[in-house]
VMD Tcl script that builds the backbone (N, CA, C; Angstrom):
set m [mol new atoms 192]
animate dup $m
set s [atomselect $m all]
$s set {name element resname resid chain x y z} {
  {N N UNK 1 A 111.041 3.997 -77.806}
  {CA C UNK 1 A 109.635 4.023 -78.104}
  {C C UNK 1 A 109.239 2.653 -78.648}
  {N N UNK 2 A 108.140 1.762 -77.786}
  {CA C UNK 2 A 107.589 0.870 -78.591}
  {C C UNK 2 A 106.563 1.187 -80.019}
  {N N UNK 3 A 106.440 -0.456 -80.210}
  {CA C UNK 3 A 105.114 -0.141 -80.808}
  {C C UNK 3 A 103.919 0.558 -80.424}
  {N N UNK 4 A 104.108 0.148 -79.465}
  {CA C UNK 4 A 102.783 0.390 -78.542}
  {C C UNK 4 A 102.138 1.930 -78.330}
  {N N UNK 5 A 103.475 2.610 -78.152}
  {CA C UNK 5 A 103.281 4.073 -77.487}
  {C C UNK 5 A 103.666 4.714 -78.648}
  {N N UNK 6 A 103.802 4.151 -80.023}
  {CA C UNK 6 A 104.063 4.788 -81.066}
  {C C UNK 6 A 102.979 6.227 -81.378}
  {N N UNK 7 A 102.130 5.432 -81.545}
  {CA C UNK 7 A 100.809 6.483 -82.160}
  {C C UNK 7 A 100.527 7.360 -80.766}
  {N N UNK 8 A 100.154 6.872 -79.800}
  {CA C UNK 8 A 100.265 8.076 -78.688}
  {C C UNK 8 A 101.361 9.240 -78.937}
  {N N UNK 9 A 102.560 8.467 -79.017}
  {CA C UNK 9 A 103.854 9.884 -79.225}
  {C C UNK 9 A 103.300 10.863 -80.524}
  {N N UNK 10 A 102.622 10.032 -81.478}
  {CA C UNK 10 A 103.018 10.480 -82.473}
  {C C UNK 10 A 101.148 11.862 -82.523}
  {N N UNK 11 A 100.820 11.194 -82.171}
  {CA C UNK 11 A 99.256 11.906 -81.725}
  {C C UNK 11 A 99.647 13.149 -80.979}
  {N N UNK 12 A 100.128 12.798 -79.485}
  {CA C UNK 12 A 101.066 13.960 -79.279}
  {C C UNK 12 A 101.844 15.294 -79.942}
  {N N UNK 13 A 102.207 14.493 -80.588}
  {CA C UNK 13 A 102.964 16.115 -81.826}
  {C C UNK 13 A 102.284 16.732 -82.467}
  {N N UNK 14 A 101.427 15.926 -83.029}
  {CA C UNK 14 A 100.173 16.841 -83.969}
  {C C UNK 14 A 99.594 17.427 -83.241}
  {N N UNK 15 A 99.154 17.088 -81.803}
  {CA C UNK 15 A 98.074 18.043 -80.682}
  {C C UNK 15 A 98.964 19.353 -80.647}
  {N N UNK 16 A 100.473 19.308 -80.558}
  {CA C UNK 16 A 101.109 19.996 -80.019}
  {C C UNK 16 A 101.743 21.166 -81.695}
  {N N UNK 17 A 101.625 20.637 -82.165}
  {CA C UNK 17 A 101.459 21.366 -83.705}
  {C C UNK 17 A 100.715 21.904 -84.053}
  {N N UNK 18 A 99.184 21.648 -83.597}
  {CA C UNK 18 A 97.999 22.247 -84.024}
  {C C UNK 18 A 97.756 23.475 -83.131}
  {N N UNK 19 A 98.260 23.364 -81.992}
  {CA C UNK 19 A 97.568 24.099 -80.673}
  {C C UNK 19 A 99.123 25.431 -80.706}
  {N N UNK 20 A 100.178 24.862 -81.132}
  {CA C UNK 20 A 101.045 26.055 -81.695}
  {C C UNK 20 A 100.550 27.146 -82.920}
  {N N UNK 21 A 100.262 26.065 -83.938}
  {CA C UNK 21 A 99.615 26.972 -84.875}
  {C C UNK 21 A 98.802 27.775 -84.826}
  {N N UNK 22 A 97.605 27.047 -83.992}
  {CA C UNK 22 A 96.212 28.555 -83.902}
  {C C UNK 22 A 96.604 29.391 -83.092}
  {N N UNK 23 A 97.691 29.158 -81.915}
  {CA C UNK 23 A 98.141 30.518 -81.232}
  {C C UNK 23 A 98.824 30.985 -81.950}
  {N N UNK 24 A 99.238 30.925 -82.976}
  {CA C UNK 24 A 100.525 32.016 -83.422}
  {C C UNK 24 A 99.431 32.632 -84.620}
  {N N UNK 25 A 98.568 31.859 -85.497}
  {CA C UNK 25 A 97.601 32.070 -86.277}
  {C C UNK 25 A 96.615 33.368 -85.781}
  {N N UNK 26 A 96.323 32.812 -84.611}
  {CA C UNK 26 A 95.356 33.927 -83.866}
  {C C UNK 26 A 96.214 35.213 -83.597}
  {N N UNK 27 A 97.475 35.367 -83.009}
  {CA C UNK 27 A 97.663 36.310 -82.858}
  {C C UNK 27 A 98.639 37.141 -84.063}
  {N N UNK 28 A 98.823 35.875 -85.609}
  {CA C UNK 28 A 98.488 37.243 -86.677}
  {C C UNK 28 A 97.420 37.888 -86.938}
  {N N UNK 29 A 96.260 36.942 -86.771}
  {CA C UNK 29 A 95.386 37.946 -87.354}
  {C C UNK 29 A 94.957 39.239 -86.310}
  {N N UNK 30 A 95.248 39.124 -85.196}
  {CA C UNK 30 A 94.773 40.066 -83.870}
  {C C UNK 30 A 96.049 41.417 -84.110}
  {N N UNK 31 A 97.173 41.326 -84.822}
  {CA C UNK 31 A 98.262 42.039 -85.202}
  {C C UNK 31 A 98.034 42.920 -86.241}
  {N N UNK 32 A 97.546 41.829 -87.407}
  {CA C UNK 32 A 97.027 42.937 -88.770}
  {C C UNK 32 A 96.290 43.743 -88.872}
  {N N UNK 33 A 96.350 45.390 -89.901}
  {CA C UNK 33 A 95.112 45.217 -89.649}
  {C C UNK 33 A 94.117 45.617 -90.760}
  {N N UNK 34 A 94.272 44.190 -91.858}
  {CA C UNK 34 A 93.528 44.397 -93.139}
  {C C UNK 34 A 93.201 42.528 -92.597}
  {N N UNK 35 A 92.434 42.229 -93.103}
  {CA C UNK 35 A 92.254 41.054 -93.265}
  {C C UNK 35 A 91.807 40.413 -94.546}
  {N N UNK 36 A 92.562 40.130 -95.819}
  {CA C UNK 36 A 92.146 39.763 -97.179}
  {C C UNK 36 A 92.932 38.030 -97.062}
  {N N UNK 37 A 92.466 37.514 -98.331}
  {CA C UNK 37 A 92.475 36.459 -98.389}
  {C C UNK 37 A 94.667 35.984 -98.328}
  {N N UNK 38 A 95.257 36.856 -98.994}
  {CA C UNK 38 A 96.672 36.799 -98.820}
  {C C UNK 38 A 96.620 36.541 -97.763}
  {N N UNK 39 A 96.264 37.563 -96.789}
  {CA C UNK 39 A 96.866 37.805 -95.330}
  {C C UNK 39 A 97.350 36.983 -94.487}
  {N N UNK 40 A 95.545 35.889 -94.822}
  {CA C UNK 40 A 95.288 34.853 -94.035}
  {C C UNK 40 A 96.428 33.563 -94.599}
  {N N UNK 41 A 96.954 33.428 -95.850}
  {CA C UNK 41 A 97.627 32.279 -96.846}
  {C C UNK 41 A 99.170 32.833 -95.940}
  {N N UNK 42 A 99.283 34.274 -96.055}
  {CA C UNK 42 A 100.729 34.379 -95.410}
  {C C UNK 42 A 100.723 34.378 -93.526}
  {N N UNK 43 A 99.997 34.323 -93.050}
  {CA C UNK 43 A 99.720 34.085 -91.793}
  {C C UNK 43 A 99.796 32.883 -91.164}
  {N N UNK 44 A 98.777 31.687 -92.432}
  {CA C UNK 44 A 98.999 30.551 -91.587}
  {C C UNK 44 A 100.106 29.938 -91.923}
  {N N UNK 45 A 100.700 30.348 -92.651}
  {CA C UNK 45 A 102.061 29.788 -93.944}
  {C C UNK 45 A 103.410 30.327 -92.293}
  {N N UNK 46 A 103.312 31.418 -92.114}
  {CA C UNK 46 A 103.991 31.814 -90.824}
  {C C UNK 46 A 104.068 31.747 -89.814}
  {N N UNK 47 A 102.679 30.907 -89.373}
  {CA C UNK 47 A 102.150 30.275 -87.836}
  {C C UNK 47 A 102.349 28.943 -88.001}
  {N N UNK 48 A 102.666 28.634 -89.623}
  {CA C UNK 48 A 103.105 27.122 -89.403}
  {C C UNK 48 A 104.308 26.734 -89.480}
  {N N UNK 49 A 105.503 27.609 -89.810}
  {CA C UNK 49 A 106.794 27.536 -89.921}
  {C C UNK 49 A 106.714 27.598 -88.376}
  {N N UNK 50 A 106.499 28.489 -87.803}
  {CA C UNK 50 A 106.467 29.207 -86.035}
  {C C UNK 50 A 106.357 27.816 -85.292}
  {N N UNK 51 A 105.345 27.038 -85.695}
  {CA C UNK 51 A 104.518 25.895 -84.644}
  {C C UNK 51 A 105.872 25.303 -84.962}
  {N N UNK 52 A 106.320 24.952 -85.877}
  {CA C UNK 52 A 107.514 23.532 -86.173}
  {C C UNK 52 A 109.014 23.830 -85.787}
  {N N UNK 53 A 108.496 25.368 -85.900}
  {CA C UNK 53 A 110.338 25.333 -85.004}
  {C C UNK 53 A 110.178 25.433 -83.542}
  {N N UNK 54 A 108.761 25.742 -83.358}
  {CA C UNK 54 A 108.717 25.507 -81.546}
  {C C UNK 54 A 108.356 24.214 -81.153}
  {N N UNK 55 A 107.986 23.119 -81.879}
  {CA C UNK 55 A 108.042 21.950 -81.387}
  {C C UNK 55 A 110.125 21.643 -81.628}
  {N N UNK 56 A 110.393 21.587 -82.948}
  {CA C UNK 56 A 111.668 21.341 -82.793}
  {C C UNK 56 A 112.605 21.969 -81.682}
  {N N UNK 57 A 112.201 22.938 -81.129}
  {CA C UNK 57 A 112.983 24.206 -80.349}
  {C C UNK 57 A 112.525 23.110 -79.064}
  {N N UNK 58 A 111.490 22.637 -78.445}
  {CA C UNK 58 A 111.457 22.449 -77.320}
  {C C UNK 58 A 111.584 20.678 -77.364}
  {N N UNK 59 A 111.918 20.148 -78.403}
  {CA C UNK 59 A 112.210 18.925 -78.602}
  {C C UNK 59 A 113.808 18.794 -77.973}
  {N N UNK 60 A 114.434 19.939 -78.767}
  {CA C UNK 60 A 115.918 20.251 -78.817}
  {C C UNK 60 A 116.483 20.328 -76.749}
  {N N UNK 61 A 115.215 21.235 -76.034}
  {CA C UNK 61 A 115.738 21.462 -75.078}
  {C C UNK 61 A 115.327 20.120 -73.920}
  {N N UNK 62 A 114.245 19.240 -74.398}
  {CA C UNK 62 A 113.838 18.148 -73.525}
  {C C UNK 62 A 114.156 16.763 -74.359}
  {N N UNK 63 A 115.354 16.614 -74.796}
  {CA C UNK 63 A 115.673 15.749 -75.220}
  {C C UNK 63 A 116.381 14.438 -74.517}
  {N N UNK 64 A 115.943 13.132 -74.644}
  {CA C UNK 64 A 116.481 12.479 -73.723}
  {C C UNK 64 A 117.232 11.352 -74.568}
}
mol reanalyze $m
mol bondsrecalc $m
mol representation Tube
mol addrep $m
């Protein structure tokens, strides 16, 4: 990786972090079925562990 294509790569992960999270986010809350302020703190707290082991998980399998 250059300099160059640094921030692209790195822009990349966050797109790909964010767009993990609200799918896994969205489909706690579409799962529960109370919706209080916990819910939402343990939901995104669990859609964000989720997003980082599926970027690491598919880092792991397209690794060069």
């Amino acid at each position: 990786m250059t300099r160059r294509t640094a921030p692209r790569a790195a822009l990349l992960a966050v797109g790909e972090l964010l767009g993990w999270w609200a799918a896994l986010a969205l489909l706690w809350l579409v799962l529960i079925s109370t919706v209080d302020t916990l819910e939402r703190i343990v939901g995104a707290s669990c859609a964000a562990v989720g997003a980082l082991s599926a970027r690491l998980g598919r880092r792991a399998v397209t690794w060069r």
